[in-house]
C-alpha positions in Angstrom: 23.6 18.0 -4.6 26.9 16.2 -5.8 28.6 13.4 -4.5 32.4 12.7 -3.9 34.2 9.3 -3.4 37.1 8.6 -0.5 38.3 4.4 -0.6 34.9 3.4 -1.6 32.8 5.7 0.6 30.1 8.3 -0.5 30.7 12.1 0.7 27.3 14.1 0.1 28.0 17.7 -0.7 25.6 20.5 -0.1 22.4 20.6 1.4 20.5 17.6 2.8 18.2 15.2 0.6 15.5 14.3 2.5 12.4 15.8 0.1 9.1 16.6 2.4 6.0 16.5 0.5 4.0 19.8 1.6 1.0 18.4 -0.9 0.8 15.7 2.3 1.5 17.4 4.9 3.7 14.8 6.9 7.6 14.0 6.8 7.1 11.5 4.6 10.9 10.6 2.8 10.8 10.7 -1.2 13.8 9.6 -2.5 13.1 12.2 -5.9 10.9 15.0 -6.8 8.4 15.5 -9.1 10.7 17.3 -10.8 13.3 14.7 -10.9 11.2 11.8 -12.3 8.1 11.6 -15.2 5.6 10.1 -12.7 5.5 10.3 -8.5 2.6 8.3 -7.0 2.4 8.2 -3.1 -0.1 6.8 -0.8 0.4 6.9 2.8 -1.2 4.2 4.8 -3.8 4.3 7.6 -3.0 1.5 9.6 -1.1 3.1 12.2 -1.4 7.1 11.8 1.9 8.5 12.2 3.9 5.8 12.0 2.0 4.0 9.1 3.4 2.7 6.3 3.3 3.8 2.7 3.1 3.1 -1.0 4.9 4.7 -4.0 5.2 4.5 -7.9 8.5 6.7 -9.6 9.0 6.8 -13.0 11.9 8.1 -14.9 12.1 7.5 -18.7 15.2 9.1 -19.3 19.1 7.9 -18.0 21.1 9.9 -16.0 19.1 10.5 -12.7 22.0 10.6 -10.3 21.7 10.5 -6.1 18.3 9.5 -5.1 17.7 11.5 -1.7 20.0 10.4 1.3 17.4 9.5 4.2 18.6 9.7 7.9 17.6 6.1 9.6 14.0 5.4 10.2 12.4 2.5 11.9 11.0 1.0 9.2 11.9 -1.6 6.0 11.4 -0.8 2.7 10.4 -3.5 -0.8 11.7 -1.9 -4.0 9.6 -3.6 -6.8 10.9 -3.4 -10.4 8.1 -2.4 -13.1 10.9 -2.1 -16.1 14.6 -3.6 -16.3 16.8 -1.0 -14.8 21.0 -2.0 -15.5 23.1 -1.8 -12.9 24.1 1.2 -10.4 26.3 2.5 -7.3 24.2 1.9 -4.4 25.2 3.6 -0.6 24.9 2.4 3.1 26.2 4.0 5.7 28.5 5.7 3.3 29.7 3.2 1.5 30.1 2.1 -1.5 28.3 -1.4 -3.5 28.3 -1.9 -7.3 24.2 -3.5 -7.7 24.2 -5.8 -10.7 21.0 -5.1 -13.3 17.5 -5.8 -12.0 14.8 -7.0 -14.3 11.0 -6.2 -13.9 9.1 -8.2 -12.1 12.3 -8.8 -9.4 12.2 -7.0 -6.1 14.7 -5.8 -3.3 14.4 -5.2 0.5 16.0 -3.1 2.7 17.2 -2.2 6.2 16.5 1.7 6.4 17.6 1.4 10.0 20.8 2.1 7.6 21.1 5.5 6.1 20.8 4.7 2.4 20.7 6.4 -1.0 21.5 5.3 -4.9 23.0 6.7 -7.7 21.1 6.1 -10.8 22.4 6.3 -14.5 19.5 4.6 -16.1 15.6 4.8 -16.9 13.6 3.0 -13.7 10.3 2.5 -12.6 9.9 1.0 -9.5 7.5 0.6 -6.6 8.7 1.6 -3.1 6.9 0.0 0.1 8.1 1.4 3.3 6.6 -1.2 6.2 6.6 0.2 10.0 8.7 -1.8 12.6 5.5 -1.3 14.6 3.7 -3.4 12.2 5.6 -6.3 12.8 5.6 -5.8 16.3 1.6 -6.0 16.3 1.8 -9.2 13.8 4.6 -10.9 16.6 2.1 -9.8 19.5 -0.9 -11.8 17.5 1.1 -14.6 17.1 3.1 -14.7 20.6 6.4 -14.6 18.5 9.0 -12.2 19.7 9.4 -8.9 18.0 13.1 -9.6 16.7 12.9 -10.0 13.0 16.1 -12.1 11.8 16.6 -11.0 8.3 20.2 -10.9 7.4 19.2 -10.5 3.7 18.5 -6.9 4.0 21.3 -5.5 1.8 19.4 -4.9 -2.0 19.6 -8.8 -2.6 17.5 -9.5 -5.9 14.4 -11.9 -5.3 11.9 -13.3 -7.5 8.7 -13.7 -5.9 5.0 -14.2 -7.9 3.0 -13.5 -4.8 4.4 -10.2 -3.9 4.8 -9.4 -7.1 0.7 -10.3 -7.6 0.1 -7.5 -4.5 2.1 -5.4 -5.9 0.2 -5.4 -9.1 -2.9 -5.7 -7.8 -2.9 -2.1 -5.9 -1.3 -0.1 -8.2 -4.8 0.7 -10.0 -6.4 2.2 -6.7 -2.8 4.3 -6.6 -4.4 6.4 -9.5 -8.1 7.0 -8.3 -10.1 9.5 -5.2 -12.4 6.4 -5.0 -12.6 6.5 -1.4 -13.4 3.0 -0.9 -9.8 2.2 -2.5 -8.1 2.9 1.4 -10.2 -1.0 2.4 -8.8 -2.2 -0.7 -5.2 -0.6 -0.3 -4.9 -1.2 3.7 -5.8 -4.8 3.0 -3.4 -5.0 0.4 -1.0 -3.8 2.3 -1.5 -6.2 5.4 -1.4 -8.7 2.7 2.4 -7.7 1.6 3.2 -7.8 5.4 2.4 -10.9 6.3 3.9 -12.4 3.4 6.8 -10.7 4.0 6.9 -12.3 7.2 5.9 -15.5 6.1 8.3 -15.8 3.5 11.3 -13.5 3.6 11.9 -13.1 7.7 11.7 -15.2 10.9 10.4 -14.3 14.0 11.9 -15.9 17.0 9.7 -18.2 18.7 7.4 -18.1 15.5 4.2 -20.0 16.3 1.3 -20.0 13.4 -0.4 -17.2 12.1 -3.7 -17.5 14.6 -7.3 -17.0 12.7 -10.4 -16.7 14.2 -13.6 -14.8 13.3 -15.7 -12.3 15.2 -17.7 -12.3 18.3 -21.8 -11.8 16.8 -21.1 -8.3 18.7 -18.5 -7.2 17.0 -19.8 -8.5 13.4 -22.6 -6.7 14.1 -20.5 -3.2 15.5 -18.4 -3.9 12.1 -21.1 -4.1 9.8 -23.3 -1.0 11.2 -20.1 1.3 11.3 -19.0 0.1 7.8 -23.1 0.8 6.9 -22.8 4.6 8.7 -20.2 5.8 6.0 -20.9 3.7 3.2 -21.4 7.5 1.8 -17.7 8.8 2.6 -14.6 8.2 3.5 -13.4 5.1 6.1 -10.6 2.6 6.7 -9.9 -0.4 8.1 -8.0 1.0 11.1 -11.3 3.4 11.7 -13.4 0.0 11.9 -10.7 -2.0 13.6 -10.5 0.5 16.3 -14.2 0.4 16.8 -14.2 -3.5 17.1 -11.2 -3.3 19.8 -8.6 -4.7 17.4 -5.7 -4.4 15.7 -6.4 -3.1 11.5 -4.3 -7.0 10.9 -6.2 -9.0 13.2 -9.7 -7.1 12.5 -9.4 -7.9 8.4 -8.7 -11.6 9.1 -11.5 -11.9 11.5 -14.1 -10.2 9.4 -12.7 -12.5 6.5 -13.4 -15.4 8.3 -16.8 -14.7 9.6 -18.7 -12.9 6.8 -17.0 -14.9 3.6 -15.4 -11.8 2.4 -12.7 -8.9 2.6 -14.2 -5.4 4.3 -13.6 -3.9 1.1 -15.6 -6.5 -1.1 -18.4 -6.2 1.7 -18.7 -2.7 1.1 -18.9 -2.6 -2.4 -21.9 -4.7 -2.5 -23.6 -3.0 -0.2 -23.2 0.6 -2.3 -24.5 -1.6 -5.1 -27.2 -2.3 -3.2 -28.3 0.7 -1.8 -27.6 2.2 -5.3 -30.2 -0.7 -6.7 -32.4 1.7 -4.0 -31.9 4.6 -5.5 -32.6 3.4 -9.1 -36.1 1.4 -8.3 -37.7 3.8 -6.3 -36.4 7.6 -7.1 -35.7 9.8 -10.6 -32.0 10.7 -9.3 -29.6 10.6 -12.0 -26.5 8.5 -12.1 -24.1 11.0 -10.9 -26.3 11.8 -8.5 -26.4 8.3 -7.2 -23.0 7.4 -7.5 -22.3 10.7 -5.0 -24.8 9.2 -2.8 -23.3 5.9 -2.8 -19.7 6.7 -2.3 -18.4 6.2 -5.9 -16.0 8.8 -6.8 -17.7 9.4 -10.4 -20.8 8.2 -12.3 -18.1 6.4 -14.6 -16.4 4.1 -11.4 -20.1 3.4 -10.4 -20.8 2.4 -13.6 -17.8 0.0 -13.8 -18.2 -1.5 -10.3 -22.3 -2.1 -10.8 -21.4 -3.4 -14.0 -19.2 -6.1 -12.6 -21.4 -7.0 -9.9 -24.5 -7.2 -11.4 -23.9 -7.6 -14.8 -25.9 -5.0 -16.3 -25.4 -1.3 -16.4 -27.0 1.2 -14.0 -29.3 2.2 -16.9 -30.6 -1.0 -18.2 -31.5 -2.1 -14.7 -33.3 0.6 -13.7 -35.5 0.1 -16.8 -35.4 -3.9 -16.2 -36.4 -3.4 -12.6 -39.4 -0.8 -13.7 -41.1 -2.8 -16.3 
């Protein structure tokens, strides 16, 4: 693909840009390759099945990039988080032209991609890329009997500083890198997080009334708990649970916040380290036996999360606890 300029308008030649990811099987838009870039992390959120959101991490460590992929307008808004300083570039909308002055890391971008859009980049980046659903907002405007219109004239790759996105951000790139099953609680809430935040902070909502919280109805504590019990062995999310309780994935992890003291994902980590406590004080299974059993994605990550909960290692309790 190469690009020719016209009075300050881009001119893509040759075949279209928009990279599918067969490895996913959706039409998820990369804006590289694998081949392209020296690291390519995705994960697609739950929260709304086809038209969820999504998380990336793309690495280059070498200049001279050039277009990113040109993406035909899709509903949705997309934060570009800076890991490293990247220096300044030719950025398109709608086919034209603007010179983007250097970013440093930790600053962050948002964007209309209502807009087709694309870049050209000269220089070594790593960035984060969070694509958020229109639908999402709709559901958060719904919650809080706000219209849908979001007002956010900013849109256009402004620069921002922000520490509690950039805290988010940070926070989920680990469970980017692991099978740990358990990670989709941790990244969905994460990703909720970012939203309303992003909401909060960056946009308005016409006839914006406060963010409501309440907790759960004893039924549908007790309908999360059981169903969050049933697979503490395999794989769930918080849309799976939220669905099951009759609400939306936003509304369900405030409400389960409020009424049991903790996050769904903290919830279901001690209660894996408490069946695994089980396991240990009353069978001869080994430790990769028991993590399986427990839903940790290796003996090692069990290790690590029993560890931090209990303070001792899987080993040393199961001796403690026999003697």
């Amino acid at each position: 693909m190469r690009a020719s300029f016209r009075r300050g308008r881009l001119k893509i030649m040759g075949t279209a840009a928009l990279a599918f990811d067969p490895d996913f099987g959706d039409d998820r838009p990369l804006f590289s390759t694998e081949a392209r870039v020296d690291e390519l992390r995705h994960r697609k959120l739950s929260l709304l099945g086809h038209d969820a959101g999504s998380i990336s991490v793309y690495r280059r460590d070498t200049p001279n990039h050039g277009l990113t992929a040109q993406l035909p307008p899709i509903d949705q808004y997309m934060a570009v988080y800076h890991l490293r300083d990247m220096d300044r570039h030719i950025q398109f909308r709608n086919g034209k032209a603007f010179e983007r002055p250097p970013t440093r890391g930790g600053q962050f971008k948002f964007y209309d991609l209502r807009e087709t859009f694309c870049s050209e980049l000269n220089s070594p980046f790593h960035t984060v890329t969070i694509l958020f659903p229109q639908k999402l907002f709709d559901r958060l405007a719904d919650e809080n009997h706000a219209s849908r219109v979001l007002e956010m004239p900013w849109l256009n790759g402004e620069i921002h500083d922000d520490p509690v996105f950039a805290g988010l951000v940070q926070s989920v790139l680990p469970s980017l890198s692991t099978d740990d099953v358990a990670d989709n609680l941790f990244v969905d809430q994460i990703f909720q997080a970012m939203a309303v935040h992003f909401v909060r902070s960056h946009a308005e909502m016409r006839a914006h009334s406060r963010l409501v919280i309440g907790g759960f109805a004893p039924r549908q504590e007790r309908l999360a708990k059981d169903f969050i019990m049933s697979r503490l062995d395999g794989n769930i999310t918080v849309e799976q649970i939220a669905i099951a309780c009759g609400l939306s994935a936003p509304h369900f992890s405030r409400a389960f916040r409020e009424s049991v003291g903790v996050s769904p994902y903290r919830w279901l980590i001690e209660q894996r380290v408490e069946r695994a406590k089980g396991f240990l004080r009353s069978t001869d299974l080994t430790l990769s036996d028991i993590s399986l059993a427990c839903g940790f994605s290796s003996q090692s990550h069990f290790t690590k999360v029993f560890s931090g909960q209990v303070g001792v290692t899987p080993a040393v309790w199961r001796r403690e606890s026999k003697s």
